[in-house]
C-alpha positions in Angstrom: 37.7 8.6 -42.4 39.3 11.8 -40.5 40.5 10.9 -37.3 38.1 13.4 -35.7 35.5 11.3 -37.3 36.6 8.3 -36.2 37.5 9.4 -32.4 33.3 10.0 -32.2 32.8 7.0 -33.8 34.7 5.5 -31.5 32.9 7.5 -28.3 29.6 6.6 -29.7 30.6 2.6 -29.9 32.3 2.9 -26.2 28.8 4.5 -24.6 26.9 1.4 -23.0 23.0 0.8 -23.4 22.9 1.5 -19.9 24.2 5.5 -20.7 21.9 5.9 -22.9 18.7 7.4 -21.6 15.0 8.5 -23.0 12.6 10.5 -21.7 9.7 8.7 -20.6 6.4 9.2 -22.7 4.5 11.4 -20.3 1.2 11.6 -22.5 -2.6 10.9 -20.2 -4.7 10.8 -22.9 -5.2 6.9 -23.4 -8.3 5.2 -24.0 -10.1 3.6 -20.8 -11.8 1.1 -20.4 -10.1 -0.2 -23.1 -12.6 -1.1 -26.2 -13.3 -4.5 -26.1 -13.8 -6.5 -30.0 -15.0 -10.0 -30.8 -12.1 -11.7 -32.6 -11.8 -12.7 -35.8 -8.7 -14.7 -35.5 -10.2 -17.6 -33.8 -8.4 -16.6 -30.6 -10.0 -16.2 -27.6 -10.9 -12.2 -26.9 -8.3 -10.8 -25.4 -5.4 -13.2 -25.8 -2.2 -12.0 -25.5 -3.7 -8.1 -24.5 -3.7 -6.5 -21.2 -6.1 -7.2 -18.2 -9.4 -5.5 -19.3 -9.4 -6.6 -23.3 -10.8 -9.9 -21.9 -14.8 -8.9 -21.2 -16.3 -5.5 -21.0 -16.6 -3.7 -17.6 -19.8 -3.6 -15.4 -19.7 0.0 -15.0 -18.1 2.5 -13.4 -17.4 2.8 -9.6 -19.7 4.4 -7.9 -18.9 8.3 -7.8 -19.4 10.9 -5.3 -19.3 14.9 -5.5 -19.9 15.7 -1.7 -17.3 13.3 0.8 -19.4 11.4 2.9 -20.1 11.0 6.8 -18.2 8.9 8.7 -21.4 7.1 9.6 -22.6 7.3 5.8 -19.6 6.1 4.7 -19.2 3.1 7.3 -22.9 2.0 6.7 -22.8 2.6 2.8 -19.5 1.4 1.4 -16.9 0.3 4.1 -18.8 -2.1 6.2 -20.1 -3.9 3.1 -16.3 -3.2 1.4 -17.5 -1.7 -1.7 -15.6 1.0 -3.6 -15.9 4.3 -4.2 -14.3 7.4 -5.9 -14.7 11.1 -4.8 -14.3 13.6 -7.1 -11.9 16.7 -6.1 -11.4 15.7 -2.9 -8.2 17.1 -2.0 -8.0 20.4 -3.9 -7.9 22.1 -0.5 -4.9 20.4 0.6 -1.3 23.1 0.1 -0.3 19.7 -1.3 -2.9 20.2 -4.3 -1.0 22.9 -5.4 2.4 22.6 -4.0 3.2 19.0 -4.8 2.7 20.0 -8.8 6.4 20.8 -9.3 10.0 18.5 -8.6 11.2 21.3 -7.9 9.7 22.7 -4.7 10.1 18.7 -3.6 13.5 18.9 -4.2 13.7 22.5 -2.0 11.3 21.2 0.6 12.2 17.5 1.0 14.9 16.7 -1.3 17.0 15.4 1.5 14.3 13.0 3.0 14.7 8.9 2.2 11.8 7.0 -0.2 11.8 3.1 -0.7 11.7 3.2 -5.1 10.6 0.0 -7.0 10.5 -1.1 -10.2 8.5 0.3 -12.7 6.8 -2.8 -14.2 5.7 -3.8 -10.4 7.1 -7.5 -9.4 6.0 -8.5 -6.1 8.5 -10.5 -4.3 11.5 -8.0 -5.4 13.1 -5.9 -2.6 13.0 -2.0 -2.8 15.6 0.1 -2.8 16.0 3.4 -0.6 17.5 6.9 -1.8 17.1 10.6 -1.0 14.3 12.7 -3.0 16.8 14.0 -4.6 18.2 11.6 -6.3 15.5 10.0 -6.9 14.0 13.2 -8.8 17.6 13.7 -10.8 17.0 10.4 -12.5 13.2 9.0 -12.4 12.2 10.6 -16.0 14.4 8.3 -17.1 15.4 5.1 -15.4 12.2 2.6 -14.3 11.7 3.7 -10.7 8.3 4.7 -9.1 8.2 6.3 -5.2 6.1 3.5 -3.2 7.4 4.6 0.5 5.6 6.1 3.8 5.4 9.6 3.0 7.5 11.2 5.4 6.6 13.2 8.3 7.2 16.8 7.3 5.1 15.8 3.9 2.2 15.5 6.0 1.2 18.5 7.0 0.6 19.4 3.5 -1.9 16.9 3.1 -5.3 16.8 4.4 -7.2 14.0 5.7 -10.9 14.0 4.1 -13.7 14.4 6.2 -15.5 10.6 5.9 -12.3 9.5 8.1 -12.4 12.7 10.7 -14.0 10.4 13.7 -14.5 7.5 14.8 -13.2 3.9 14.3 -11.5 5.5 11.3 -9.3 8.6 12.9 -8.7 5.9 15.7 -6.8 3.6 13.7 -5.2 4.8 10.7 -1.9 3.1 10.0 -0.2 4.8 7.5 0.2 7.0 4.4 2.1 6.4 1.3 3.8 8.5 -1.2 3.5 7.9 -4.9 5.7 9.4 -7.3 6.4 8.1 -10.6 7.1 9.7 -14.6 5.9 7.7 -18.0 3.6 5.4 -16.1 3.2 2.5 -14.1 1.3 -0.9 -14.0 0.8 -2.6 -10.9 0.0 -6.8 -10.2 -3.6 -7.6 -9.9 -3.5 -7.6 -5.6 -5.0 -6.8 -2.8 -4.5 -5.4 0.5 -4.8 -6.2 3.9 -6.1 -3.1 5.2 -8.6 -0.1 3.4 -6.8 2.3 1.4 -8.2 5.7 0.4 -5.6 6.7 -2.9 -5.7 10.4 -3.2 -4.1 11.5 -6.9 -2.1 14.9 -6.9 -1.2 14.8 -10.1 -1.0 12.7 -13.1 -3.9 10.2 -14.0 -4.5 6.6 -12.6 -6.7 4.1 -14.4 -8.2 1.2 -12.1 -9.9 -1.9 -12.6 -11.4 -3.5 -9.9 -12.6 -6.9 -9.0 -14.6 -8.8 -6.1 -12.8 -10.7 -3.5 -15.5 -13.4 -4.6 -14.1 -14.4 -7.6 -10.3 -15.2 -6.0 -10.5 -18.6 -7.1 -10.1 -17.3 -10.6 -7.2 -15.3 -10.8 -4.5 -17.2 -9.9 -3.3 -16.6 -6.7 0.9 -16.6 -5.7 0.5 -18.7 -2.6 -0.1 -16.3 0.1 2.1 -15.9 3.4 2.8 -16.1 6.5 1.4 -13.1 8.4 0.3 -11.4 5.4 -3.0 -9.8 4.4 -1.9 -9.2 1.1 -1.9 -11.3 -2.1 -1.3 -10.8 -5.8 -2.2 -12.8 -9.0 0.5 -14.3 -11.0 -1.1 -13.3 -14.5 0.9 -11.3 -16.8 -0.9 -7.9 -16.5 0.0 -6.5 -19.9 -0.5 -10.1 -21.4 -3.0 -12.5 -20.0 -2.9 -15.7 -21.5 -6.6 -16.9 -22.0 -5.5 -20.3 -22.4 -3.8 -21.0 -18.9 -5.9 -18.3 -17.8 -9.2 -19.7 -18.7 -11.6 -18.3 -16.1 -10.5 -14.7 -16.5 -13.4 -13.8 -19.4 -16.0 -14.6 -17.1 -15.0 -12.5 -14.6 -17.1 -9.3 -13.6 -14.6 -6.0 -12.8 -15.6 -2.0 -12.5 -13.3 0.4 -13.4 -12.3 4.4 -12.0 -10.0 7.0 -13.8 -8.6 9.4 -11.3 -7.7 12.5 -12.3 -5.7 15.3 -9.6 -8.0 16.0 -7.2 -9.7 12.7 -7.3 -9.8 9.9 -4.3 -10.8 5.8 -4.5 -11.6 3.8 -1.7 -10.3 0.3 -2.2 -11.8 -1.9 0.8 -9.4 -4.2 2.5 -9.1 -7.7 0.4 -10.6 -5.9 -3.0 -8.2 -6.5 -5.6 -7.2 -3.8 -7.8 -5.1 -3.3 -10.5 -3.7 0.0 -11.4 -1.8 1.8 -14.3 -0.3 5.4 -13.9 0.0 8.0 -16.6 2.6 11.3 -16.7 4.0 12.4 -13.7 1.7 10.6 -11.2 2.0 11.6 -7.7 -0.4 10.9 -4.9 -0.9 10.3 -1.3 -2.6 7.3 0.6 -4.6 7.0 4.0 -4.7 3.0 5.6 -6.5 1.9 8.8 -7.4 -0.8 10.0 -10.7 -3.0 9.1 -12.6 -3.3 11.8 -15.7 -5.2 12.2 -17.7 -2.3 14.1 -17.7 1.2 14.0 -17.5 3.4 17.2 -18.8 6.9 16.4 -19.0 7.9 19.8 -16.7 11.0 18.9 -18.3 12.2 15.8 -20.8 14.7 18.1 -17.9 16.5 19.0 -15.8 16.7 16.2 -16.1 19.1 13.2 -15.3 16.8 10.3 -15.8 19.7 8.1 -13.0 21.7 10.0 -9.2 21.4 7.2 -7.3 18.8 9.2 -3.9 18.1 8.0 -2.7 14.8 8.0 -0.2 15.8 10.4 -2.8 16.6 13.0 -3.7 12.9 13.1 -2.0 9.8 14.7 -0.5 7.1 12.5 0.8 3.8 13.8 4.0 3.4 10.9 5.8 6.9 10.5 9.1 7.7 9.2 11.3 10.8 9.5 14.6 11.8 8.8 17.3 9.9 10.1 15.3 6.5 10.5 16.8 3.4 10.2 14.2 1.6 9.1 11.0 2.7 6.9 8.2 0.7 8.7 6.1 0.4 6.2 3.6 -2.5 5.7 3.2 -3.7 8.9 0.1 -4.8 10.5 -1.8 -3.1 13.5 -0.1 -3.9 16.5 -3.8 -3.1 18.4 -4.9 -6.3 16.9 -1.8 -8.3 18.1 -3.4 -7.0 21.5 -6.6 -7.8 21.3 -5.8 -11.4 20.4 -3.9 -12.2 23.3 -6.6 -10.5 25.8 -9.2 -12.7 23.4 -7.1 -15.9 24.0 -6.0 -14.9 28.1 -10.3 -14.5 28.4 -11.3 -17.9 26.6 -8.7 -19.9 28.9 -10.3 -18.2 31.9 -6.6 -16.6 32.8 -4.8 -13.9 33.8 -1.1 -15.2 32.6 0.1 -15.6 29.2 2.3 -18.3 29.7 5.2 -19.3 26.5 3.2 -22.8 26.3 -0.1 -20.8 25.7 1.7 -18.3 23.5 3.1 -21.3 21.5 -0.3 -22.4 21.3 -1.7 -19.0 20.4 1.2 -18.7 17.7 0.5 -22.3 16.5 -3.2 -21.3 15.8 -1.9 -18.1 14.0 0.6 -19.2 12.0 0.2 -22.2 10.8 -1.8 -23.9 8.1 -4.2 -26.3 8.7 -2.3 -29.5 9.0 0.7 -28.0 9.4 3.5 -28.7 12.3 5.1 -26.0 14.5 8.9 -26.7 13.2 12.0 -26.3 15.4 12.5 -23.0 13.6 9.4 -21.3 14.3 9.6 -22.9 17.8 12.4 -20.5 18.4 10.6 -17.8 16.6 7.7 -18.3 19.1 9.9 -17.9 21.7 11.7 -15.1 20.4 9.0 -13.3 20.1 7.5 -14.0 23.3 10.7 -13.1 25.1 10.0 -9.3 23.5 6.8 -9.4 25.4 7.9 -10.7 28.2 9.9 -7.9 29.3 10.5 -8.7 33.1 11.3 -12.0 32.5 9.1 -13.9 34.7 8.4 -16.3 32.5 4.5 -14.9 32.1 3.2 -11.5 30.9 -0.3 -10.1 32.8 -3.4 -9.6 31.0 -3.1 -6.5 33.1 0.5 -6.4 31.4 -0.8 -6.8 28.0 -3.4 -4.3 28.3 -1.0 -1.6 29.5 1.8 -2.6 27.1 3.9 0.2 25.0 3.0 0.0 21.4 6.6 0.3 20.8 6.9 -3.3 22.1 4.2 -4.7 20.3 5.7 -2.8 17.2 8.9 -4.9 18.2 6.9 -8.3 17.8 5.2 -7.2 14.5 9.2 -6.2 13.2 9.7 -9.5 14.0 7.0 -11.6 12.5 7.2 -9.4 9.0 10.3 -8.5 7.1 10.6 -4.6 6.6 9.4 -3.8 3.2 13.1 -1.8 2.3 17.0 -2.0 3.3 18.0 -1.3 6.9 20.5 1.6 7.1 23.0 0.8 9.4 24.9 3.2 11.7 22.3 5.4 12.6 22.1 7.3 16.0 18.3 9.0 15.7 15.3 6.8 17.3 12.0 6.8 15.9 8.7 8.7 17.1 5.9 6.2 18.7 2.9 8.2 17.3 
């Protein structure tokens, strides 16, 4: 051997697996629902295949051409949480258009922060945070998705569909997310605290959807403190029928989203979602309130483009942030339960002993005993509200109280979903 030859050979054997990259498989035309066959190996159907080989679906989710009322879609689908899809949706949104190419992201926004995850998702695992632009140098071929607020500037080149224009809805959305992934994704089977409409820009997403009745059958990871979320423990790509018995008798939908395309996901539906080419889209959560107040619809021209930055949203994030607040609950209904509790008791004062009780009653399972560590959580927290230090907080306090501050308490009672970048001297918007 020539030693030209062998100083390649030698390069070759030197490179790690981890320089080595390939392109992700952007293809979008796969087959779904997947087609379900009896098996002839005296397996149970579906063993060992992904979530959906199990049992045929019921049907699709219901679709829509023309976006719904407010009221329509309050009295139809989101009081009774049932799922829906609109077809081309967004295609009036500069996003629509815009968002099609990495590189007018990279011109427009390279140098704005995401929170990336894993590509195979695994809940539990923390996310990390980079610019854009790094983020678009690499994705097409390292196993990162965008799951991350979608940052201020971003929004007003997205619009905000007309079933959310008034009302309870406009009143308290809480966030929007950013989606951005190459090759496809696959998600847990979960579900969410608060209603989600998932807007595709690009790319395809396949969904398969599944009554909050049948919880008892999916095996559960034990859910937490605080939380409104929860995820199944099942392998997604390979359920197990055997440890998994009940999953063949239960009932799902499914939805294929294509760009344009919006689902509704109620709060507490669980969903599972996989991702195909370069996937992008945009999310709208509020809250789920038990009533809806249309006392605002008369006035308002739902059918007028509204950008999504002419709305208010609880969670932001812009440039410079320290912290990308994403996840966290409504801080309104922190509020509203401590007015609730200060009425019951017949009492203007929020005292720490009725907090601790309040917090007890909150956080705790049934059976369970306030430890000396979430005693000094309790008190933590109600130190934040109690600003003056009197040792009380007013209802009339309460009622008047920053949302800033009651942000403070739900920082405190929720991890943030991605790193905390230290040294910063910006301070965030209270929108």
């Amino acid at each position: 051997m020539s030693a030209f030859r062998a100083a390649i050979l030698l390069a070759v054997l030197s490179l790690s697996a981890s320089d080595i990259h390939f392109p992700k498989d952007m293809r979008t035309d796969v087959q779904f629902p997947p087609i379900v066959k009896r098996s002839d190996s005296g397996l149970p159907d579906g063993h060992l295949r992904p979530l959906g080989y199990q049992r045929k679906p019921e049907g699709r989710v219901k679709e829509y051409q023309e976006l719904l009322a407010p009221r329509e879609f309050w009295e139809q689908h989101v009081q009774h949480r049932v799922p829906l899809v609109y077809r081309q949706a967004i295609v009036k949104a500069p996003a629509f258009i815009k968002w099609q190419t990495d590189e007018y992201i990279r011109e427009k926004y390279g140098d704005l922060d995401v929170l990336i995850e894993k590509k195979v998702e695994a809940r539990g695992s923390s996310p990390q945070r980079m610019s854009l632009n790094e983020f678009l140098d690499n994705y097409e071929y390292e196993d990162w998705y965008v799951v991350s607020l979608l940052p201020d500037p971003m929004r007003a080149e997205m619009m905000v569909p007309r079933s959310l224009l008034c009302g309870t809805f406009r009143q308290h959305i809480l966030e929007s997310n950013l989606w951005l992934s190459a090759g496809g994704t696959s998600s847990v089977l979960h579900y969410d605290a608060d209603h989600n409409l998932h807007c595709l820009v690009s790319g395809r997403k396949d969904f398969i959807m599944i009554h909050p009745k049948y919880a008892e059958q999916l095996d559960l990871q034990e859910k937490k403190k605080f939380s409104g979320s929860g995820y199944s423990t099942m392998n997604m790509d390979m359920i197990n029928v055997f440890t998994n018995r009940d999953i063949a008798k239960v009932p799902w939908t499914w939805a294929t989203l294509r760009p344009g395309d919006c689902i509704f996901i109620p709060s507490g539906y669980f969903h599972q979602v996989r991702s195909y080419g370069r996937s992008m889209a945009a999310t709208i959560m509020w809250s789920p309130l038990p009533e809806f107040d249309d006392s605002d619809c008369a006035t308002t021209d739902i059918d007028k483009h509204t950008a999504l930055s002419e709305v208010n949203l609880m969670w932001t994030y812009k440039k410079g942030d320290k912290v990308i607040d994403m996840g966290y609950m409504n801080v309104e209904v922190v509020r509203q339960g401590i007015l609730q509790i200060l009425t019951e008791r017949n009492t203007t004062r929020l005292t720490a002993e009725l907090f601790s009780q309040m917090f007890e009653a909150t956080v705790l399972d049934e059976g369970e005993e306030l430890t000396e560590e979430d005693r000094e959580d309790m008190l933590e927290v109600f130190g934040i509200l109690d600003q003056k230090k009197k040792g009380y907080v007013t209802l009339e306090e309460i009622k008047d109280m920053d949302v800033a501050v009651l942000k403070n308490v739900a920082r405190h009672l929720d991890n943030p979903h991605g790193p905390v970048v230290e040294d910063h001297d910006h301070t965030h918007d209270e929108l």
